[in-house]
N, CA, C and O atoms as CSV, one atom per row, in Angstrom:
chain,resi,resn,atom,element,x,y,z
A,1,UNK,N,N,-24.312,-14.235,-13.032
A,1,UNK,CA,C,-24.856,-13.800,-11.768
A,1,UNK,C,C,-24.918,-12.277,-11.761
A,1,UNK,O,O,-23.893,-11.678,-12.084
A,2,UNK,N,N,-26.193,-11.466,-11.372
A,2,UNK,CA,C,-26.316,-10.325,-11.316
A,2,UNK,C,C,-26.177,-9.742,-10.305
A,2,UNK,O,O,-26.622,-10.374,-9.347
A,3,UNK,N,N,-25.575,-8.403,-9.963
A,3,UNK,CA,C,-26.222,-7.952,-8.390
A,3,UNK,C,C,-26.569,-6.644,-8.447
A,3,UNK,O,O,-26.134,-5.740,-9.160
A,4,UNK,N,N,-27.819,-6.655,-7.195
A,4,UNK,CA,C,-28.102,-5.034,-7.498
A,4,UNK,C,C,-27.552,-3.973,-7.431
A,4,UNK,O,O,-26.325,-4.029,-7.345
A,5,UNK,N,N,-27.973,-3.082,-7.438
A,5,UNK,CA,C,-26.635,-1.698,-7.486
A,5,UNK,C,C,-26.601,-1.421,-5.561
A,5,UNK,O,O,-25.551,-1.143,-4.981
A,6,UNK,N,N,-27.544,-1.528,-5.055
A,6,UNK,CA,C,-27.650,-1.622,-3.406
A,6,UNK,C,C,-26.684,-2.546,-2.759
A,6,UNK,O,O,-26.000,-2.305,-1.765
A,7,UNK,N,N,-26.730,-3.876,-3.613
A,7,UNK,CA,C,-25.566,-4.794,-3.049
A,7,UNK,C,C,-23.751,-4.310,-3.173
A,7,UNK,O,O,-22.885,-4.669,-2.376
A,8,UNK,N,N,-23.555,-3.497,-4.290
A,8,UNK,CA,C,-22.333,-3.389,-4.819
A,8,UNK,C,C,-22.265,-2.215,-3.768
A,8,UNK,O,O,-21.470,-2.350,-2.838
A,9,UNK,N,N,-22.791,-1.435,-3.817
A,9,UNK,CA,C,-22.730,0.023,-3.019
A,9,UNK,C,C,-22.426,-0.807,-1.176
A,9,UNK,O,O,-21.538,-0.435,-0.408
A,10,UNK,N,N,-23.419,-1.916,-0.892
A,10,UNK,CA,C,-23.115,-2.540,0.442
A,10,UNK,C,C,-21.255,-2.857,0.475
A,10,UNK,O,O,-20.318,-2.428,1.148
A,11,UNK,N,N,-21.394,-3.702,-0.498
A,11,UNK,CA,C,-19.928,-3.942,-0.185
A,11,UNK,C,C,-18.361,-3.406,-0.761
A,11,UNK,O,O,-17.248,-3.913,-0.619
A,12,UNK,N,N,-18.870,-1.993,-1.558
A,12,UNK,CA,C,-18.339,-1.403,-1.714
A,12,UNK,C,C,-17.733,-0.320,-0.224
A,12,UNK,O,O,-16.597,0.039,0.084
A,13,UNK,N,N,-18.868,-0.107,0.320
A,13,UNK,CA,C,-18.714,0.510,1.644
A,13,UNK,C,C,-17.622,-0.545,2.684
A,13,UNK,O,O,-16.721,-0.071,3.376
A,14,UNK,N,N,-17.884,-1.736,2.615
A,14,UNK,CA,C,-17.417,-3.047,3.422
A,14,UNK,C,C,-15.909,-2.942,3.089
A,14,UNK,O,O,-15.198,-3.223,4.054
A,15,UNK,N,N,-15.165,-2.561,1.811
A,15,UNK,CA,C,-14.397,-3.114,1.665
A,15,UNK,C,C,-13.550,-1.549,1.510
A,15,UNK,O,O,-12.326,-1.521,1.382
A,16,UNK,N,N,-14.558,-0.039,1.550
A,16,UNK,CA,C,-13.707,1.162,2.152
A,16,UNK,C,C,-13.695,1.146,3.599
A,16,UNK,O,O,-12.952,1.968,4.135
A,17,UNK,N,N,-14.317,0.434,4.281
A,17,UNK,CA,C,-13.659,0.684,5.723
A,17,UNK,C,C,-12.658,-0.266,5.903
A,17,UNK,O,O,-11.907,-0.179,6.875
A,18,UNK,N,N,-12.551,-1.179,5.071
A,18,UNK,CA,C,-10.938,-1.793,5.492
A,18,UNK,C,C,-9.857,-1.130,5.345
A,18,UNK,O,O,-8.883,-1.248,6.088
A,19,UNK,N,N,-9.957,-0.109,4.033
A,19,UNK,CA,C,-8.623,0.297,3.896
A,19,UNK,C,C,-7.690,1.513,4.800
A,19,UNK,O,O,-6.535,1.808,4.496
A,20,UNK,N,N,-8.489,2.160,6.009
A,20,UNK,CA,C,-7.651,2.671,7.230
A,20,UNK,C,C,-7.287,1.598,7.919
A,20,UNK,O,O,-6.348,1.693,8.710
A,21,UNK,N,N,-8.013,0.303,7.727
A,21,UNK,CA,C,-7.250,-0.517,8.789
A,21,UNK,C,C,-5.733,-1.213,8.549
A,21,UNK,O,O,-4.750,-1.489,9.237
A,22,UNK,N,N,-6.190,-1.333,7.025
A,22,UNK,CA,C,-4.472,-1.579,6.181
A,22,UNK,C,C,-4.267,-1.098,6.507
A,22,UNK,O,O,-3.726,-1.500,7.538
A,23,UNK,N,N,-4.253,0.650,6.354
A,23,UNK,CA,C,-3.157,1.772,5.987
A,23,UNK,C,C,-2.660,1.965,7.544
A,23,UNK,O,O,-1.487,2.211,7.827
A,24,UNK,N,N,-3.954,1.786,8.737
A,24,UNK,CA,C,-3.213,1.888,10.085
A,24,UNK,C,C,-2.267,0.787,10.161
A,24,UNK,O,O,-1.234,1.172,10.707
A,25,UNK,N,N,-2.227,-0.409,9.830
A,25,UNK,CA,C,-1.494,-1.577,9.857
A,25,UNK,C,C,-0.027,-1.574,9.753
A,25,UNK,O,O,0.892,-1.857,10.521
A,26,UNK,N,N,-0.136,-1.101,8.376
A,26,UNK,CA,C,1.244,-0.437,7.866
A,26,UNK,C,C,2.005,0.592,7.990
A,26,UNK,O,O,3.147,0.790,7.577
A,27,UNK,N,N,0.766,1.724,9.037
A,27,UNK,CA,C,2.095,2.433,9.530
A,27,UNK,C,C,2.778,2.097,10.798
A,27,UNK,O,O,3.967,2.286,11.053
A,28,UNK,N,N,1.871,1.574,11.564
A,28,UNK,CA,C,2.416,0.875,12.667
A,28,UNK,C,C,3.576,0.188,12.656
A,28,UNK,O,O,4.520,0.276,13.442
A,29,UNK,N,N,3.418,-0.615,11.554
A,29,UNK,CA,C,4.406,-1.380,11.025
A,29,UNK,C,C,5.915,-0.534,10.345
A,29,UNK,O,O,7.015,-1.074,10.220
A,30,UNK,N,N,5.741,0.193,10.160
A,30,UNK,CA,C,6.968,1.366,9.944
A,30,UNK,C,C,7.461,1.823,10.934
A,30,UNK,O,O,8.581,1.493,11.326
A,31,UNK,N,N,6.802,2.563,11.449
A,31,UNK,CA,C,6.862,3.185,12.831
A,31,UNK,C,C,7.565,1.800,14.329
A,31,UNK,O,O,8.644,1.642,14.901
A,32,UNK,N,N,6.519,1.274,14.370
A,32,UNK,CA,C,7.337,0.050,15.352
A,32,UNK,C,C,8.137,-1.143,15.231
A,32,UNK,O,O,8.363,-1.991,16.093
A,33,UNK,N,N,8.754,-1.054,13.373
A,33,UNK,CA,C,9.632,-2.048,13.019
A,33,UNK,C,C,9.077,-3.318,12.904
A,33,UNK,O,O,9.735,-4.003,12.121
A,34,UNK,N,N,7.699,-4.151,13.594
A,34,UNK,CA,C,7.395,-5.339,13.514
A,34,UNK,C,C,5.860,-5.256,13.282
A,34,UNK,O,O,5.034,-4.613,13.929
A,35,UNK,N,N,5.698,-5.973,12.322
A,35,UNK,CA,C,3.949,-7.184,11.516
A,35,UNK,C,C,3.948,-7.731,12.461
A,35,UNK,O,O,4.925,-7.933,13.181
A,36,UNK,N,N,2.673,-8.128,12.661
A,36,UNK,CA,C,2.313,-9.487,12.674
A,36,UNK,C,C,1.449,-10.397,11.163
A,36,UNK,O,O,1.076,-10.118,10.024
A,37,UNK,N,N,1.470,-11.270,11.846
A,37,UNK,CA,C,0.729,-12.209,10.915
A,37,UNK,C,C,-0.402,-13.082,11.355
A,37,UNK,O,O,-0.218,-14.260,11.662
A,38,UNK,N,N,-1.270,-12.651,11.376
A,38,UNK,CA,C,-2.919,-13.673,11.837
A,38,UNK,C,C,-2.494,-13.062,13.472
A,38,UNK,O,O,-2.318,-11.903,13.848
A,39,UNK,N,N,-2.415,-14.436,14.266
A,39,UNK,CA,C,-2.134,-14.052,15.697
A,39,UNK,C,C,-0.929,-14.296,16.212
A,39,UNK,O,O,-0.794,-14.282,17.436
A,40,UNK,N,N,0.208,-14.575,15.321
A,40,UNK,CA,C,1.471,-15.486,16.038
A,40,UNK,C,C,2.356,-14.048,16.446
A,40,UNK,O,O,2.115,-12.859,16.653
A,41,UNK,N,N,3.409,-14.878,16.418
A,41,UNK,CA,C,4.334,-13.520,16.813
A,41,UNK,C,C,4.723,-12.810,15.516
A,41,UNK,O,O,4.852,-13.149,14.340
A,42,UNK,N,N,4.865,-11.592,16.278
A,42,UNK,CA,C,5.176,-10.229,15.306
A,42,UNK,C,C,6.439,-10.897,14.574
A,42,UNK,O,O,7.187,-11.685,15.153
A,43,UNK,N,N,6.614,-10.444,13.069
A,43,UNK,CA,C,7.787,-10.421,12.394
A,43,UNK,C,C,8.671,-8.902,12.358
A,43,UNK,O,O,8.339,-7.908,11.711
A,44,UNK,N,N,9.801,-9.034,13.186
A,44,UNK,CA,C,10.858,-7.652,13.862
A,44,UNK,C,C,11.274,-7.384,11.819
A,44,UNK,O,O,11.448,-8.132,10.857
A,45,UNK,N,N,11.263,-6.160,12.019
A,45,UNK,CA,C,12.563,-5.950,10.920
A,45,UNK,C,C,14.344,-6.120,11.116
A,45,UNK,O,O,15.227,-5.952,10.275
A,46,UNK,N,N,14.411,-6.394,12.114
A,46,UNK,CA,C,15.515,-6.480,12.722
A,46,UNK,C,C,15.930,-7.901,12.724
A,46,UNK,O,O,17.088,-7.862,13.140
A,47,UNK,N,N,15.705,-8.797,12.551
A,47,UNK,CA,C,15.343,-10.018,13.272
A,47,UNK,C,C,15.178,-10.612,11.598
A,47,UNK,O,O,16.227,-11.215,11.371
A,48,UNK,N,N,14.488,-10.656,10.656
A,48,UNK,CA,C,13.757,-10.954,9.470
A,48,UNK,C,C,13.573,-9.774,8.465
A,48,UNK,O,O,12.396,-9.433,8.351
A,49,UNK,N,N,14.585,-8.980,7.612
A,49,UNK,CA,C,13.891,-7.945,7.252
A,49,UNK,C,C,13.831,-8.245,5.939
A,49,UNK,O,O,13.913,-7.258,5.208
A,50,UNK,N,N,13.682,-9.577,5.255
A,50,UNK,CA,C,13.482,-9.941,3.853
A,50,UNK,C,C,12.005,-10.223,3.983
A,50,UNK,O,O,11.235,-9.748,3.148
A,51,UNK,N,N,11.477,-11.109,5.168
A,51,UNK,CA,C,10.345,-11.740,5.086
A,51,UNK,C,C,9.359,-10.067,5.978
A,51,UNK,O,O,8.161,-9.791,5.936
A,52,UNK,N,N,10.261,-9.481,6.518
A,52,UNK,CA,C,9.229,-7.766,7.359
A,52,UNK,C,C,8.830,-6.958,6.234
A,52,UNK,O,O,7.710,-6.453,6.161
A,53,UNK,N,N,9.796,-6.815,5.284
A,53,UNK,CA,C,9.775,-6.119,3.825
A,53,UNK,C,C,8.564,-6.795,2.803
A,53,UNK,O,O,7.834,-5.997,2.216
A,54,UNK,N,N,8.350,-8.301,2.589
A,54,UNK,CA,C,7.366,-9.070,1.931
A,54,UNK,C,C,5.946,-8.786,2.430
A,54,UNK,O,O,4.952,-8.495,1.765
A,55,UNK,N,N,6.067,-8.923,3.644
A,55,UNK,CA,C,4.741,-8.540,3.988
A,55,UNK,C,C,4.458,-7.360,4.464
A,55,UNK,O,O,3.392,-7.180,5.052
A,56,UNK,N,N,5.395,-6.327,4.286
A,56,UNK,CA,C,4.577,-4.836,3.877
A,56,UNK,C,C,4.471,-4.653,2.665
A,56,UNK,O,O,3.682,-3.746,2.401
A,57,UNK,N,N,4.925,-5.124,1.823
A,57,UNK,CA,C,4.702,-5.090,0.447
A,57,UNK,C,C,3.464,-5.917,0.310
A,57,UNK,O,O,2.579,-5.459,-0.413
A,58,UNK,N,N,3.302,-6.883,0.802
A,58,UNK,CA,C,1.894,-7.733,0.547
A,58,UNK,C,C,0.725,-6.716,1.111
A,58,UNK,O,O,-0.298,-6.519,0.455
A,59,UNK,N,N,0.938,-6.160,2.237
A,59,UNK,CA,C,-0.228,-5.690,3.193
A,59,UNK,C,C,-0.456,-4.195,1.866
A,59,UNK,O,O,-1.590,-3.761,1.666
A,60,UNK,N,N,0.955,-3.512,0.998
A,60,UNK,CA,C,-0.014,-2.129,1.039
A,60,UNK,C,C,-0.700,-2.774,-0.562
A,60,UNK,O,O,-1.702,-2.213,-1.005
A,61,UNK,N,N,-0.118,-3.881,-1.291
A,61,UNK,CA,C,-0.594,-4.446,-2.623
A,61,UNK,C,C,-1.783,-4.665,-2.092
A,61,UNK,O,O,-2.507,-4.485,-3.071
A,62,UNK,N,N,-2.826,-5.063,-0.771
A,62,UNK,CA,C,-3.756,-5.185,-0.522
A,62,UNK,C,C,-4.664,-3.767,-0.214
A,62,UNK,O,O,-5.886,-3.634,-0.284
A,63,UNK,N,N,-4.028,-3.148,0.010
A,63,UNK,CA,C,-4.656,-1.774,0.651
A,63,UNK,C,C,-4.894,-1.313,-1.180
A,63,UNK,O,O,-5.997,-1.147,-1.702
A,64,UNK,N,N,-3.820,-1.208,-1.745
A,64,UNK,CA,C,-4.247,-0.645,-2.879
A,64,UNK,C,C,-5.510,-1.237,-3.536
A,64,UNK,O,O,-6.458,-0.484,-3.755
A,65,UNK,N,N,-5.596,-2.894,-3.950
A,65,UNK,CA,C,-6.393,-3.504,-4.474
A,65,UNK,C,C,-7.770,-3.275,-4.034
A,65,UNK,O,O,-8.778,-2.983,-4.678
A,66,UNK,N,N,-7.488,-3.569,-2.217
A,66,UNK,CA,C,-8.724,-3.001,-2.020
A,66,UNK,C,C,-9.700,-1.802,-2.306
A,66,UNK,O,O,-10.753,-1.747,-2.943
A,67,UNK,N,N,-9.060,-0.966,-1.690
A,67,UNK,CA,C,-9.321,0.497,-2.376
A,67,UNK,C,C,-9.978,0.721,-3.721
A,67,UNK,O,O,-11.019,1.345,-3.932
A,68,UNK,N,N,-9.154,0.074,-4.645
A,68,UNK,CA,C,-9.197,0.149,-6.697
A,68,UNK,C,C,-10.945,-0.763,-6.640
A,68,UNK,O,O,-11.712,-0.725,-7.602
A,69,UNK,N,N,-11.195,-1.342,-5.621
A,69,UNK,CA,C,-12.561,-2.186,-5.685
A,69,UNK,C,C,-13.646,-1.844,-5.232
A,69,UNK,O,O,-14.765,-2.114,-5.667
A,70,UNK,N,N,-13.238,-0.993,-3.983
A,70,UNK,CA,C,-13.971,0.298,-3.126
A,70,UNK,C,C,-14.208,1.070,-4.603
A,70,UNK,O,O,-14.951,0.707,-5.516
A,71,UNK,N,N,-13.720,1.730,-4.568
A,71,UNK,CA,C,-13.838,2.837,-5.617
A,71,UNK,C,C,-14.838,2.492,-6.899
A,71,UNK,O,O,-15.645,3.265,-7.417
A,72,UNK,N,N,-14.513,0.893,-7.323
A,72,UNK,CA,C,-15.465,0.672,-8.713
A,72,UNK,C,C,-16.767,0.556,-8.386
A,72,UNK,O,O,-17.789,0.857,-9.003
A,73,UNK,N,N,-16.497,-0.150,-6.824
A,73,UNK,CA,C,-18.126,-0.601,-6.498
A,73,UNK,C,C,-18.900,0.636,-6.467
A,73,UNK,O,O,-19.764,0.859,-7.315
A,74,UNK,N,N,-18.618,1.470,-5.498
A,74,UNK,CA,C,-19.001,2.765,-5.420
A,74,UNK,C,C,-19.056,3.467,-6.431
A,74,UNK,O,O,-20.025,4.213,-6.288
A,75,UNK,N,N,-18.319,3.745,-7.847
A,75,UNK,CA,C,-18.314,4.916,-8.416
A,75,UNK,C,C,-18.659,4.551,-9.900
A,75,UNK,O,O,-18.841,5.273,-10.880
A,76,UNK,N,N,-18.698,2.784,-9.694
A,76,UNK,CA,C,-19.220,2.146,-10.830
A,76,UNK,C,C,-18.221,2.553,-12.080
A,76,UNK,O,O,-18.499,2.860,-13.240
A,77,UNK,N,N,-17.005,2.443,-11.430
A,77,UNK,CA,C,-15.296,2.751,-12.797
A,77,UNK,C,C,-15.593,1.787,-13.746
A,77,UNK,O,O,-15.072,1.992,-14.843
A,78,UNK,N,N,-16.305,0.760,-13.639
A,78,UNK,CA,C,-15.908,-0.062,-14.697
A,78,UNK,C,C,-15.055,-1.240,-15.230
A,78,UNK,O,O,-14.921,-1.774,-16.331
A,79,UNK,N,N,-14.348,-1.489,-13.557
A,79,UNK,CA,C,-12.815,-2.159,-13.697
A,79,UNK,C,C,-13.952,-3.723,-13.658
A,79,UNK,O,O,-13.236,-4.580,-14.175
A,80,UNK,N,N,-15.280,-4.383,-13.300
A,80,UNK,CA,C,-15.564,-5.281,-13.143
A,80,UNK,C,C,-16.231,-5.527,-14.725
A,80,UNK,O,O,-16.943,-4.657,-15.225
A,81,UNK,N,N,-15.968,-6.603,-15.329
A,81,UNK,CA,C,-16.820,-7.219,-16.920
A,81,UNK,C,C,-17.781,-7.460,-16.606
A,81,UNK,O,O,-17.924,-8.169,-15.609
A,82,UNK,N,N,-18.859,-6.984,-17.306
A,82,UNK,CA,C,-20.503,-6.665,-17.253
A,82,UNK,C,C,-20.738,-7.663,-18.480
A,82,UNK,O,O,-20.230,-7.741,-19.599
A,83,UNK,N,N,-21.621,-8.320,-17.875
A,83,UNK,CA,C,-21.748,-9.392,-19.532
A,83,UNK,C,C,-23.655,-9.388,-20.148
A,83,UNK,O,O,-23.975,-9.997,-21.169
């Protein structure tokens, strides 16, 4: 499957505006001690701080990934196999 360089650049853009929303996510999440998750209730660090700790570790492994994908789409790094 091919895509054009207009498409990669589209969702290269798509997937740099997520990453202030991680990065706001996670500081919030520092700053006010509690995640949430989808819509349920917030996970406290106080309260859970094995499972508060997992998913800031999950949320910035996403911010990074995202980002590393932003960046290829856009700058064409190379990290995707071209066949």
């Amino acid at each position: 499957m091919t895509s054009s360089r207009s498409e990669e650049i589209l969702v290269g853009l798509i997937a740099l505006a997520l990453v202030p929303l991680i990065g706001w996510k996670i500081r919030r999440a520092l700053r006010d001690g509690r995640i949430s998750l989808y819509r349920g209730d917030p996970i406290r660090r106080d309260d859970r701080p094995g499972r508060f700790r997992l998913l800031l570790v999950l949320h910035a492994l996403a911010l990074v990934l995202i980002a590393a994908i932003a960046a290829d789409l856009l700058f064409d790094l190379g990290f995707q196999e071209r066949s």
